[in-house]
C-alpha positions in Angstrom: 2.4 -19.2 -8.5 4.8 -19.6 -11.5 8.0 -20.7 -11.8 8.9 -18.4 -13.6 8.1 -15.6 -10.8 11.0 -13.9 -9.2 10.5 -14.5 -5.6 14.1 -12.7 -4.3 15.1 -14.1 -1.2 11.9 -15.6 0.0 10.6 -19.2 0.6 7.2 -19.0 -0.7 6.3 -22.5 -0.2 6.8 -22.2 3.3 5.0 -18.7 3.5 1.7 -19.5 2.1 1.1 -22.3 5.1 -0.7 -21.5 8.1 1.6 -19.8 10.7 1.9 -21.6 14.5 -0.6 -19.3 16.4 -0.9 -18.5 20.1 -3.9 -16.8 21.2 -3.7 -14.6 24.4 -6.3 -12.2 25.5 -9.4 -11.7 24.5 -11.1 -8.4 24.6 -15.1 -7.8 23.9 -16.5 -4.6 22.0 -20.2 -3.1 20.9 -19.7 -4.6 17.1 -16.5 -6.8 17.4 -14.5 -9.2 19.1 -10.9 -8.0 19.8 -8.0 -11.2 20.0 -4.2 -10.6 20.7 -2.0 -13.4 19.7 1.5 -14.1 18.5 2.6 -15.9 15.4 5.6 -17.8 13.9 8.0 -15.6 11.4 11.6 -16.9 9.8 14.7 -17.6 11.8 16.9 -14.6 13.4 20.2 -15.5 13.7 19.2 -19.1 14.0 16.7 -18.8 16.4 12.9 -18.6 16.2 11.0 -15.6 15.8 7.5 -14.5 16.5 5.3 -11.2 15.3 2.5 -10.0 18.0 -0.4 -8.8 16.1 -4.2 -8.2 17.0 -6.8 -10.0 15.3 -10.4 -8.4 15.0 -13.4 -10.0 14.4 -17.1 -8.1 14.0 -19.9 -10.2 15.9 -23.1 -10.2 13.5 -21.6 -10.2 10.2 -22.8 -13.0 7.8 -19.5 -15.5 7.6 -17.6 -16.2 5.6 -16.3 -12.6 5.8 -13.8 -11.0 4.3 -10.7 -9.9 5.5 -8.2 -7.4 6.0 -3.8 -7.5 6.7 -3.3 -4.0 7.3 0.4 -3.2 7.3 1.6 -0.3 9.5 4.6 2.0 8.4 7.5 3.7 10.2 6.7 4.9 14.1 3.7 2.0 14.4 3.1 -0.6 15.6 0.3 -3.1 15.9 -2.6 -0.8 15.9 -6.0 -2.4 17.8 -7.7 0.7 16.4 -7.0 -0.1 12.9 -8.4 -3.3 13.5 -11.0 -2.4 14.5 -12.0 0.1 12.5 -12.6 -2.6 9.7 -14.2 -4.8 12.6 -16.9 -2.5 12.4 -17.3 -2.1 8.4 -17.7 -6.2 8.5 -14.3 -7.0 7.9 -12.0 -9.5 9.8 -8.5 -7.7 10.0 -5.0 -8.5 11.4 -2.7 -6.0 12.3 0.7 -6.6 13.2 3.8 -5.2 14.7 6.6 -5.3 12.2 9.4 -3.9 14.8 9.5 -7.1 16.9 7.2 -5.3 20.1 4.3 -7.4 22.1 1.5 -5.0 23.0 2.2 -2.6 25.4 5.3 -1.5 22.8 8.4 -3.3 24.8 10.8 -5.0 22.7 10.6 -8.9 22.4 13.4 -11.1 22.8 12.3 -13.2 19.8 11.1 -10.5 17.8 13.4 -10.4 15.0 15.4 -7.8 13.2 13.9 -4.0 14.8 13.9 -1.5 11.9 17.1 0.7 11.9 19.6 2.1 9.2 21.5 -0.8 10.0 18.9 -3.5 9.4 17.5 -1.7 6.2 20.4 -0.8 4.4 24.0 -0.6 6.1 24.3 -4.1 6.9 23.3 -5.8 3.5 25.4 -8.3 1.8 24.8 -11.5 -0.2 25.5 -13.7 2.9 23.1 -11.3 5.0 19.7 -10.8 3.6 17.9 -13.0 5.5 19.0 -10.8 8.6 17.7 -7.8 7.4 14.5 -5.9 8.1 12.6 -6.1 5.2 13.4 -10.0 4.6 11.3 -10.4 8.1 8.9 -7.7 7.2 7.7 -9.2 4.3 7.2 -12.6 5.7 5.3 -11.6 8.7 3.0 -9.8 6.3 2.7 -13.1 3.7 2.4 -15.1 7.0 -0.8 -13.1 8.1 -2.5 -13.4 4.8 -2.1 -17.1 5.7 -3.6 -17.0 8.8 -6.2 -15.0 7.9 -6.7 -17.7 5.2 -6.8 -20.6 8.0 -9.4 -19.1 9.9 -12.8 -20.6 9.3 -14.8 -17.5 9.8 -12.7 -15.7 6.5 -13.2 -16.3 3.1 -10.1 -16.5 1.5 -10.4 -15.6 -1.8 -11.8 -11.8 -0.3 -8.8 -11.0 1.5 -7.4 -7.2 0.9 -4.2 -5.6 2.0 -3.9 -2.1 3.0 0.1 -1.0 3.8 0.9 2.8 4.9 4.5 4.4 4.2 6.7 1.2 4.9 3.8 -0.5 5.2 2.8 0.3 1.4 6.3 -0.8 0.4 6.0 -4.0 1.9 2.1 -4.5 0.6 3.5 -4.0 -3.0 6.2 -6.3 -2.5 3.8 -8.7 -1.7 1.1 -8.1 -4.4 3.8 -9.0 -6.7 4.9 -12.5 -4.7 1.5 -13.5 -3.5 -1.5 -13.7 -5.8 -3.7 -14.9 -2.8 -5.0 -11.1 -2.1 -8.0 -9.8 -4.0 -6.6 -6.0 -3.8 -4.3 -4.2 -2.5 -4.3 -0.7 -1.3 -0.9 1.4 -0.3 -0.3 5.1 0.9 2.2 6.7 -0.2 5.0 4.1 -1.0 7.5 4.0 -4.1 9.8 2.1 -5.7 13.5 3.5 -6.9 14.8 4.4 -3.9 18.1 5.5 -4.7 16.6 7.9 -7.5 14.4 9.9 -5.5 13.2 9.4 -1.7 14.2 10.3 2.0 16.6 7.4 2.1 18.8 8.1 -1.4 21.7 9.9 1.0 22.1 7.0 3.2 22.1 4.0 0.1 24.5 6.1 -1.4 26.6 5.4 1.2 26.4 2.1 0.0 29.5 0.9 -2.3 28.4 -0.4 -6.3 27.9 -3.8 -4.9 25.7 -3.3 -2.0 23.4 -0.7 -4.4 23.0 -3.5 -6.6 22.0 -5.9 -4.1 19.3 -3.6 -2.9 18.2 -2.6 -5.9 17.7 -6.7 -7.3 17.0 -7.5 -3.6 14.8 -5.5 -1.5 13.8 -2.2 -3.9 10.0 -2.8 -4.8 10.9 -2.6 -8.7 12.0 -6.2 -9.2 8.6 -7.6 -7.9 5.9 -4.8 -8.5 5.5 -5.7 -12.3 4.9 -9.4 -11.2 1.6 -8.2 -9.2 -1.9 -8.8 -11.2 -4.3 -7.6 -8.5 -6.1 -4.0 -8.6 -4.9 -1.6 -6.2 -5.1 1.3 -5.3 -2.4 4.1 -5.2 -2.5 7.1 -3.3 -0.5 10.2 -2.3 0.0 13.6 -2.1 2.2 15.9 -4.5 4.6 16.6 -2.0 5.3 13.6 -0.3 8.8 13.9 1.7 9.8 10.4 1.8 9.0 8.9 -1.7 9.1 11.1 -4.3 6.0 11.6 -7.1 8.0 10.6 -9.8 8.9 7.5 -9.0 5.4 6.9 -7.3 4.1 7.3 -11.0 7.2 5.0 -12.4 5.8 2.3 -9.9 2.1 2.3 -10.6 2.8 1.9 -14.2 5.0 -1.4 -13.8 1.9 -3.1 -12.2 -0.2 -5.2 -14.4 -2.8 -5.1 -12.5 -5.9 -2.2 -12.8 -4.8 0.5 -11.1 -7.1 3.2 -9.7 -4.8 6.5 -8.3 -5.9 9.2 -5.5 -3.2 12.3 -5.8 -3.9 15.3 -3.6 -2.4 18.6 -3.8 -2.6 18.6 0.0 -2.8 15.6 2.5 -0.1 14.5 4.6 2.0 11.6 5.7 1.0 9.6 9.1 -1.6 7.3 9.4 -5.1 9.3 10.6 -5.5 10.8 7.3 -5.6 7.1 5.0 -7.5 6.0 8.4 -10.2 8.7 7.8 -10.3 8.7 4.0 -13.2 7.2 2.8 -12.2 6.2 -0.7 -9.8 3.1 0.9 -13.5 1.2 2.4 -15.4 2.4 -0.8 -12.5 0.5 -2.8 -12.6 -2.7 -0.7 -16.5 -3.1 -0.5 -16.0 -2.8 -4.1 -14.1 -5.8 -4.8 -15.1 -8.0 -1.8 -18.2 -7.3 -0.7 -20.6 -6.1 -3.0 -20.4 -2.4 -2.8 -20.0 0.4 -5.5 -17.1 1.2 -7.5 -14.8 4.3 -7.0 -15.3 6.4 -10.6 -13.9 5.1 -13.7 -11.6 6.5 -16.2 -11.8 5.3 -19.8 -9.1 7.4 -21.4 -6.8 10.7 -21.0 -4.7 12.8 -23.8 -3.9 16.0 -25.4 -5.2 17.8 -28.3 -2.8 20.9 -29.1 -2.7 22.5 -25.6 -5.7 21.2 -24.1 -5.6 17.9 -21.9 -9.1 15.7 -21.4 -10.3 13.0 -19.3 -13.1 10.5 -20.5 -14.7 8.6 -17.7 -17.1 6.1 -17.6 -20.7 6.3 -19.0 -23.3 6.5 -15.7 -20.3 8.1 -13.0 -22.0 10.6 -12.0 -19.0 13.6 -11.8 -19.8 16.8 -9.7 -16.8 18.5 -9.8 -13.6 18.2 -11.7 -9.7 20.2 -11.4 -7.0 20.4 -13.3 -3.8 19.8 -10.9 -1.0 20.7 -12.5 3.0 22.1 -12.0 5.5 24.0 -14.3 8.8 22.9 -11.4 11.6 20.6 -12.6 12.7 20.8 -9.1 13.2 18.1 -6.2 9.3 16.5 -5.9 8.6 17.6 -2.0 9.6 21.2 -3.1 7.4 21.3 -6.3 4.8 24.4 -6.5 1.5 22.5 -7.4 -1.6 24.6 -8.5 -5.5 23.4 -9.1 -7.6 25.1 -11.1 -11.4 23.7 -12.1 -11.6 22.0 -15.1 -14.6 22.4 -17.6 -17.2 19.1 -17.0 -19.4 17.9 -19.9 -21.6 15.3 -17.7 -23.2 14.7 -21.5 -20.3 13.5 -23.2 -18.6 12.2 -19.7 -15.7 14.7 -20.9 -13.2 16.6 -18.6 -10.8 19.2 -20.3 -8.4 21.9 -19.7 -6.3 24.0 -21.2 -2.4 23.2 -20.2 -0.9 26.5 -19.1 2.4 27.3 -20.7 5.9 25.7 -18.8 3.6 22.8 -17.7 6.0 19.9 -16.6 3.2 17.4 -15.1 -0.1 17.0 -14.9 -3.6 15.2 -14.0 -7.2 15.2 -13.8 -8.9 15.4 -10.0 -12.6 13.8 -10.7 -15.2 14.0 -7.5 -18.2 12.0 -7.8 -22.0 12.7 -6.1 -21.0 11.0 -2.5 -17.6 13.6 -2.1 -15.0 10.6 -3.6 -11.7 11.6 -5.4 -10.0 9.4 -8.0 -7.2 11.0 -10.0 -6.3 10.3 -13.9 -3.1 9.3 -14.6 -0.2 11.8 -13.7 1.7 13.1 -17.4 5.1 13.9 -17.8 5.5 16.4 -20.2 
């Protein structure tokens, strides 16, 4: 890690060592081995905290394996189901609870900071950030790549993170303080709060000083252009709680590769990134041995028609031009997709860009059904 990395508010040196673990119950499944337990976080008020996660392990994978933290978002919790969904692909995984609940969803006494308007945003000062949600959020989800890297069944060097709405703000907050993970992958999540997301009415509550503290402090800007690793980024057009815009602002500050998914229609919980198969394709990828989401090699403009080049040998079966002519607020943005012409030849995608066109991309689907986007263009 440099020195000259911005780290905000947290201790990294303390973060990246193995956690205090206690291991509770142990519960045993057709293709994986399911472990509660409860680790170690920062101080609350002067007093120790600890995060409850689960901890699944699949029982005929060659070891070392590779691993998972997979980082819930508003209304979770510690999700055995997650875990063991990437049990079963090979992976060993950690989810945790981020709200300071133990397993059956009752609050802990020594569970830290819950998540509320208070503890994100109303509450913040200079002498306060260390009580705030997303200080403790953040470490619990640094802390678990640590454990995961202590365990001697995981190879540390193939460790992923996968965050979902607030999880996917705190997973790029921490590609850009930890270089540890091998990728990243995050639903949803944007930086520049106050300029366009579900929480801008309440920071603008905030007065000048307290705005600037969030934005320097706890906004994902100050860190995402420090993170290196691929991810990947994925959303829908209409997102309600972090807007497109700034979505695109975001992916462009990391200096890592990025590889983007943008839908005209999806939605926002957490079954649709569960069942969307692009998210294991894009791990196996990068950690254990598997294929490679398609590859784009270049986009741009010639007059009024826009083209795509991907990669020589991705074998494209469809292509569509998604596309809106709204200035409007991003969640009420009319989108349209039309098909785009496909030259499999000359690995060429191209469309003509209808009159009033404000923003645009490419939708490429490959042989086995996967969709990666190109990036999105302002006009």
């Amino acid at each position: 890690m440099s020195s000259q990395q911005f780290f905000g508010p947290w201790d990294m040196e303390s973060l990246i060592k193995a956690p205090a673990v206690q291991w509770e119950t142990i519960e045993h499944y057709p293709t994986y081995t399911l472990k509660q337990l409860y680790y170690e976080n920062e101080q609350y008020n002067g007093e120790s905290t600890r995060v409850f996660a689960y901890y699944a392990v699949p029982l005929e994978a060659a070891e070392p394996l590779p691993a998972m933290v997979l980082v819930h978002g508003g209304a979770g919790k510690a999700f055995p189901e997650w875990a063991g969904q990437w049990a079963e692909r090979g992976y060993a995984s950690i989810a945790m609870d981020l709200f300071g609940n133990g397993p059956s969803g009752e609050r802990m006494s020594d569970g830290g900071p819950s998540q509320t308007d208070n503890s994100l945003f109303l509450e913040l000062a200079a002498d306060s950030l260390t009580r705030m949600w997303s200080y403790h959020a953040v470490a619990a989800v640094i802390r678990a790549i640590s454990l995961l890297s202590s365990q001697p069944e995981v190879d540390g060097s193939r460790i992923g993170l996968m965050g979902i709405s607030w999880g996917g703000y705190l997973s790029e907050i921490v590609s850009g303080l930890d270089s540890r993970p091998a990728f990243a992958m995050t639903a949803y999540a944007a930086g520049y709060y106050r300029q366009g997301s579900c929480w801008m009415d309440i920071l603008s509550t905030l007065d000048e000083s307290q705005q600037k503290l969030w934005d320097q402090t706890f906004d994902i800007v100050p860190y995402i252009g420090q993170s290196t690793m691929p991810m990947l980024w994925a959303t829908w057009t209409n997102d309600p709680c972090f807007y497109l815009d700034n979505w695109a602002m975001t992916y462009r500050q990391a200096q890592g590769q990025a590889t983007l998914r943008l839908l005209k229609d999806w939605d926002h919980n957490y079954e649709v990134p569960w069942g969307t198969r692009e998210f294991f394709i894009y791990a196996d990828s990068h950690v254990n041995g598997g294929r490679s989401l398609p590859r784009i090699r270049s986009t741009g403009e010639d007059q009024m028609t826009a083209w795509a080049e991907f990669e020589k040998g991705e074998r494209i079966r469809k292509a569509t031009f998604l596309h809106t002519a709204d200035n409007g607020s991003s969640p009420s943005r009319r989108w349209e997709e039309t098909p785009a012409e496909l030259d499999p030849a000359s690995c060429l995608v191209s469309s003509r860009i209808p009159a009033d066109t404000t923003m645009y991309c490419f939708n490429l689907e490959d042989e086995f059904g996967h969709i990666i986007s190109t990036d999105l263009i302002m006009l």
